[in-house]
C-alpha positions in Angstrom: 0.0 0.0 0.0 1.4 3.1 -1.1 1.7 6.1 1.3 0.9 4.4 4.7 3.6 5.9 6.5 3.1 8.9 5.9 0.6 11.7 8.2 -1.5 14.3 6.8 0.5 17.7 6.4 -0.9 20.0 9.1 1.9 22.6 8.8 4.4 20.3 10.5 7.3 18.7 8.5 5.8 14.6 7.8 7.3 11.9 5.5 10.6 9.4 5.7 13.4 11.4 6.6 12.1 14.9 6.9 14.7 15.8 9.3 17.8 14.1 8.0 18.7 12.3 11.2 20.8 9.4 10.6 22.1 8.8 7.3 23.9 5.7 7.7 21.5 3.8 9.4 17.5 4.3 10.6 17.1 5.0 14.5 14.9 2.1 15.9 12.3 1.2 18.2 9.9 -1.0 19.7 6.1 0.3 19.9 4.4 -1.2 22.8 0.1 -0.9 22.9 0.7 0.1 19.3 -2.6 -0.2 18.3 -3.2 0.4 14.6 0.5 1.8 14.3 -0.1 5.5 14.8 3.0 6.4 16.2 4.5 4.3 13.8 2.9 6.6 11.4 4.1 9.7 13.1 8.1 8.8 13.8 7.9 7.8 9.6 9.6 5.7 7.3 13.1 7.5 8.6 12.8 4.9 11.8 12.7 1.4 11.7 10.5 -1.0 13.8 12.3 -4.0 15.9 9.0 -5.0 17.9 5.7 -4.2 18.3 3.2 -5.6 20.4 -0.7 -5.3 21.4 -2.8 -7.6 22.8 -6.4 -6.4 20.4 -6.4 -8.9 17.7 -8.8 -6.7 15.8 -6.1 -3.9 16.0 -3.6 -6.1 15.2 -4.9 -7.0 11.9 -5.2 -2.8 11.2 -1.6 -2.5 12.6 -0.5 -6.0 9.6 -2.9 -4.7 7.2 -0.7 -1.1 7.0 2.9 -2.4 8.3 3.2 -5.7 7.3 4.6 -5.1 3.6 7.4 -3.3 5.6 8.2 -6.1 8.5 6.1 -8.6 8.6 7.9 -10.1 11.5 7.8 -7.2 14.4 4.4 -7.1 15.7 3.1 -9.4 18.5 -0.2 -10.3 19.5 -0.3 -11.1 23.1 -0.7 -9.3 26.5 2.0 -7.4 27.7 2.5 -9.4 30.8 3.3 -12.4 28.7 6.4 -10.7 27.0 10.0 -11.9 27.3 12.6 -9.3 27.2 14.8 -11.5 25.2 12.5 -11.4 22.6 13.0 -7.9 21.6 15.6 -7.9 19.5 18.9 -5.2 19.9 18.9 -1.8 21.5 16.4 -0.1 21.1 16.8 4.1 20.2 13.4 4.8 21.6 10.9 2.6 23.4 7.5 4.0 22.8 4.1 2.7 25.5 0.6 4.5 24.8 -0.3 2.2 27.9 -4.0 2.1 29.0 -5.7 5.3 30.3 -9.0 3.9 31.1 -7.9 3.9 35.0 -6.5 7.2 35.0 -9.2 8.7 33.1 -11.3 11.3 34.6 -13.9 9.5 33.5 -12.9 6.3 34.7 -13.4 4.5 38.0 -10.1 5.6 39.5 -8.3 2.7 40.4 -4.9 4.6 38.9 -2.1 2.5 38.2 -4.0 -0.4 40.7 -6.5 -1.0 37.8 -6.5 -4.2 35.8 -5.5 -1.9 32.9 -3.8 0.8 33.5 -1.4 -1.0 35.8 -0.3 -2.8 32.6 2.3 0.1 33.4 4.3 -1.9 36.1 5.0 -5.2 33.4 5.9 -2.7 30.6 8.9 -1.4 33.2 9.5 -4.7 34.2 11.3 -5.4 30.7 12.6 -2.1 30.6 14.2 -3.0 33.9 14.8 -6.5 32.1 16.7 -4.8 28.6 18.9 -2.8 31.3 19.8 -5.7 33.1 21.2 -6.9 30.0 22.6 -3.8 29.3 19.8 -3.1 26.4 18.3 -0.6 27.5 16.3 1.8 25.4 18.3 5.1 24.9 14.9 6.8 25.2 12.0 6.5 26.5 8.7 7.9 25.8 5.2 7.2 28.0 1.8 8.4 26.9 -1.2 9.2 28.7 -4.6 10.9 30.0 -3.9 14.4 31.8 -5.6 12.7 34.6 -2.4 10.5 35.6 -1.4 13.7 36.8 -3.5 13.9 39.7 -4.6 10.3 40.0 -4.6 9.2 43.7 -3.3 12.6 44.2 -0.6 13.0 42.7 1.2 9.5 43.8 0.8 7.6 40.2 2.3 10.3 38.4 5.0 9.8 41.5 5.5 6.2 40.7 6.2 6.8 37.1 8.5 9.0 37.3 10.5 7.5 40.3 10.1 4.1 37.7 12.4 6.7 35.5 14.6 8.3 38.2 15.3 4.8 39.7 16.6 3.2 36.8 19.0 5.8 35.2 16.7 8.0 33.2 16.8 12.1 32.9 13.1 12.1 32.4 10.5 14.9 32.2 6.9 15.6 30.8 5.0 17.9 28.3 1.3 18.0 28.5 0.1 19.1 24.2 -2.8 19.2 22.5 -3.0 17.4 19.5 -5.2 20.7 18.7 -2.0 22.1 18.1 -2.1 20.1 14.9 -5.1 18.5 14.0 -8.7 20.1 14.5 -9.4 18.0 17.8 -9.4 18.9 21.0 -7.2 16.1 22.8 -5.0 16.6 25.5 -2.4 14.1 26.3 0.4 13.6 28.8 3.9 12.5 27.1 6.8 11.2 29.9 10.3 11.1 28.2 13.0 9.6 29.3 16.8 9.9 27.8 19.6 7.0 29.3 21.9 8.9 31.7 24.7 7.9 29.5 23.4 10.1 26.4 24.6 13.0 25.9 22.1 16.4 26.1 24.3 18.9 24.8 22.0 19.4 22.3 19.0 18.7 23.4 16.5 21.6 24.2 16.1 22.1 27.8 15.0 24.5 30.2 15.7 25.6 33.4 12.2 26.7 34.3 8.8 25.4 32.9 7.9 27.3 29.6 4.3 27.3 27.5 2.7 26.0 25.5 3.6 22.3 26.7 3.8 23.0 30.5 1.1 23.4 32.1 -0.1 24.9 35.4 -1.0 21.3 36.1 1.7 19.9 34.8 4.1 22.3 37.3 1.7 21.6 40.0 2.3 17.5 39.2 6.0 18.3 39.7 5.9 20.1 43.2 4.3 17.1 44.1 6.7 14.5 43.4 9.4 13.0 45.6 12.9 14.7 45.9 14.6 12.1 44.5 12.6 11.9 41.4 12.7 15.7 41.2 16.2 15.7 40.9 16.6 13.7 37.8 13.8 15.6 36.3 14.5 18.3 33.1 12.6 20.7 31.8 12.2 19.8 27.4 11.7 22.6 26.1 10.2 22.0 22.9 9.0 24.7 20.6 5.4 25.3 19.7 4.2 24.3 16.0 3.5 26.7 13.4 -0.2 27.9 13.5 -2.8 24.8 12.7 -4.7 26.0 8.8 -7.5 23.3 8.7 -11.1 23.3 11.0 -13.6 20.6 11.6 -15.1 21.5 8.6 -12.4 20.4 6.1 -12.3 17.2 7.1 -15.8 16.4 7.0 -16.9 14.4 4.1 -20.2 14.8 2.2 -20.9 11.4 1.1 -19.2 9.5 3.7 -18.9 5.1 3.2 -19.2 4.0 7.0 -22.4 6.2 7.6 -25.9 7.5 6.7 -27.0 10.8 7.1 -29.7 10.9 9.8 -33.4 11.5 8.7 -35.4 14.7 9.7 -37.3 13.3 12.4 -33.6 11.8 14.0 -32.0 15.6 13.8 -35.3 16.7 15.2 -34.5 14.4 18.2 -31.1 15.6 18.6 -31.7 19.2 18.8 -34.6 18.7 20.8 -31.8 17.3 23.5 -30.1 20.2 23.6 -30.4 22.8 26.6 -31.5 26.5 26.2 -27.7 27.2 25.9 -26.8 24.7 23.1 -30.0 25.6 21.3 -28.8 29.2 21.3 -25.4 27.8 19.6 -27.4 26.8 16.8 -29.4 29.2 16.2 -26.3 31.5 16.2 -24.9 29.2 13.5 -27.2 29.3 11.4 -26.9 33.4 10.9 -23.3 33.0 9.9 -23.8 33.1 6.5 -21.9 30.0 5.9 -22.1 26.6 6.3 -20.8 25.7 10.2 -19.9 22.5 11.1 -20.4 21.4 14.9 -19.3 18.3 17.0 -21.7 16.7 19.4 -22.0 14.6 21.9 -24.4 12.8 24.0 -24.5 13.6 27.8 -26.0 13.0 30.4 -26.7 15.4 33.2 -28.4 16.2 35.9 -31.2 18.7 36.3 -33.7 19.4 39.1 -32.7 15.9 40.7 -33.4 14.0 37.6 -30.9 12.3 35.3 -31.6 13.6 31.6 -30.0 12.8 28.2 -28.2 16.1 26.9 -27.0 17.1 23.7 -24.0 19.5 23.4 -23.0 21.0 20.4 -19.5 22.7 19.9 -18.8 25.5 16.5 -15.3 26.1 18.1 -13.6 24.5 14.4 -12.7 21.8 16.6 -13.8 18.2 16.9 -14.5 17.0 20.8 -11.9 14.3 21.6 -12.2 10.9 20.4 -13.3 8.2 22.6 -13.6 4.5 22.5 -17.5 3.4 21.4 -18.2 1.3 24.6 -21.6 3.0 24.7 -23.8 5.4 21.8 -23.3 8.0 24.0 -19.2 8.1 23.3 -19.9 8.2 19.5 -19.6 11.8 17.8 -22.2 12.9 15.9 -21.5 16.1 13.4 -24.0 18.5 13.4 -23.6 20.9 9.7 -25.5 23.9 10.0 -26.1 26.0 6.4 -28.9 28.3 6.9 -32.2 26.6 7.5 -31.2 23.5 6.7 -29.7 21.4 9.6 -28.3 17.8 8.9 -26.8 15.5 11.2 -24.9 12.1 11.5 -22.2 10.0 13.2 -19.1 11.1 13.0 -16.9 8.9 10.0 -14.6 6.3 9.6 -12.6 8.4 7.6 -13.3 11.5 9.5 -11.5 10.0 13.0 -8.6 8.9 10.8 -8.0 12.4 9.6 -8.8 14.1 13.2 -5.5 11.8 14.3 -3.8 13.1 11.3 -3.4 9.7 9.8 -2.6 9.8 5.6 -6.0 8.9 3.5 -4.0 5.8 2.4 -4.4 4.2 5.8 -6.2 1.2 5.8 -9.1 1.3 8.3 -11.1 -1.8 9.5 -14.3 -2.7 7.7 -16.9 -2.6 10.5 -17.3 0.9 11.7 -17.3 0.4 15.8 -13.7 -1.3 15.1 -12.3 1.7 13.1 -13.4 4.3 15.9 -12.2 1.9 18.6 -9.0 1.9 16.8 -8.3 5.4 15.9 -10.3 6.8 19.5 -7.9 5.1 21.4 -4.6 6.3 19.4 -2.1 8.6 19.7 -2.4 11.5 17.3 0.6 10.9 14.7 1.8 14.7 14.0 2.8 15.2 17.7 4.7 12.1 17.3 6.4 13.4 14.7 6.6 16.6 16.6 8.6 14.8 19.5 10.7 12.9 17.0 11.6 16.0 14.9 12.5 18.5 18.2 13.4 16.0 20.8 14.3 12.1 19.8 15.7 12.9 16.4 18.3 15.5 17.5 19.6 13.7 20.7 19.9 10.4 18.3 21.8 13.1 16.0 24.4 14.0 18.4 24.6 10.1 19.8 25.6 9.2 16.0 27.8 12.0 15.3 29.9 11.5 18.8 30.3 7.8 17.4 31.8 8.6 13.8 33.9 11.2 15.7 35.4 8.7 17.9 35.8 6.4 15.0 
């Protein structure tokens, strides 16, 4: 398939050696929870997979279906927990883990890194503490999650990850970004990255003091709450902001989309008769625009006067709400295109998540539509991987390389 490692071009730099890293040979890494391969997507053709693992079949067969004319050989279907270290071939540049939120999640039950998921955290480090034993360890590191590990159990998960760094002979720190940044959806994430103490960081963009966009009061607030001895191996990236995002919602949106119907009148009745006063007022605002206005929805419910009621709430911001995995109808996003007096309305595409994770049109997404949002709702968005690779990974790895042909 032609053109499935590339991401769409959202004013960022994308495509196989964009940056001119390494010319003699491709930096490498394994891609742990990869999912359907977005951050495979998002480091590019200039890097080189050694091992992959998830243990979704259905994702699996996404990840084969867009990776596996490249190495057929690197992905692993299995859970984490049933991984051997010595099966992970080399040393790795970069170890990458989009481990599970759903514990951390604000919206979750709050078990923190005690749940049955997100606590797949503690067997992921026990083979990075495995590859350092055998003196493999990854030369960097790089964690991503919910905002909400922040301040999950107050404070004290976000503690344990990044003594998990500290104690095993990381420099570590954390951005908080906005995949808004570069795609038109709104979708916060926390990134923890970790460079081997033995790397060298002459070059690499640090701080000494927190610095926005990526930094957040809550982020700062995370870090006075840590211990001292994981505060002291803790830097500051300082990694600059992308140019200025060109697309909205709106350009993404298809008109005669494959996965879905548009909904009938009496359906787009229903949904604007969920809204409250105050969303009803955002449509009727749209529609004096004088253009056609694209809005996300989603379905919510709330409580009014004692009662539990079923609310819809519409967005025109040019932004999609965040993605989320379809575990009930109520985590779907409907679209909501407002021109005048005519109002339509539908579920959110296939297609449409794909590009709101900045995924290239070529990418293969599964057949059955609850699969394909499952699989691109619970990704990482692939330009701020690139992002990271272009003004963090790829310039350390640089300098690693160039100190090697020097001492050559």
């Amino acid at each position: 398939m032609l053109g499935c490692g590339r991401i769409r071009n959202f004013g960022i730099s994308s495509g196989a050696g964009s940056t001119g890293v390494i010319d003699a040979e491709r930096p490498t890494f394994y891609e742990f929870f990869a999912g359907g391969g977005m951050v495979r997507a998002g480091l590019g053709d200039g890097w080189r997979c050694l091992f992959a693992n998830d243990f979704d079949a259905r994702k699996a067969a996404a990840y084969r279906a867009n990776w596996d004319r490249a190495a057929p050989s690197a992905l692993t279907v299995g859970d984490i927990r049933a991984v051997d270290a010595r099966d992970l071939p080399g040393v790795a540049d970069l170890a990458w883990a989009s481990f599970p939120c759903q514990d951390l999640s604000l919206a979750g039950g709050g078990a923190g890194l005690d749940g049955a998921r997100s606590g797949a955290f503690y067997p992921l480090w026990s083979i990075m503490k495995r590859l350092a034993a055998d003196g493999r360890a990854p030369r960097i590191v790089a964690l991503e999650n919910v905002t909400g590990a922040l301040t999950s159990h107050g404070g004290a998960d976000f503690d344990a990850i990044c003594r998990a760094f500290a104690d095993n002979g990381y420099r570590y720190g954390a951005l908080v970004i906005d995949a808004a940044l570069f795609v038109p959806q709104s979708r916060p994430r926390l990134f923890v990255i970790g460079v081997r103490d033995d790397i060298p960081l002459e070059s690499t963009p640090v701080s000494a003091n927190p610095v926005e966009p990526f930094h957040t009061r809550a982020l700062q607030a995370a870090h006075a709450r840590i211990s001292a001895p994981a505060r002291a191996s803790w830097h500051w990236w300082n990694v600059p902001a992308p140019p200025r995002r060109n697309t909205v919602f709106a350009d993404l949106v298809e008109d005669d989309p494959q996965s879905v119907r548009w909904h009938d009148t009496s359906e787009t009745t229903r949904i604007l008769g969920q809204m409250s006063p105050a969303n009803r007022a955002k449509v009727d605002a749209a529609q004096k625009v004088g253009r056609r206005m694209v809005g996300a929805v989603y379905r919510r419910t709330r409580v009014e006067n004692g009662e539990k009621r079923q609310r819809a709430e519409v967005r025109f911001d040019d932004l999609a709400g965040c993605l989320r995995t379809p575990a009930g109808g109520s985590s779907r996003q409907l679209i909501l295109v407002v021109d005048g007096d005519r109002i339509r309305s539908r579920l959110i595409s296939a297609r449409e998540t794909a590009r709101l994770m900045g995924l290239d049109e070529a990418y293969a997404l599964p057949q059955n539509y609850n699969e394909a949002y499952h699989l691109t709702g619970d990704g990482v968005a692939a330009p701020v991987v690139r992002h990271l690779a272009q003004h963090l990974f790829e310039p350390i790895l640089k300098r690693r390389a160039l100190r090697a042909v020097e001492a050559a």
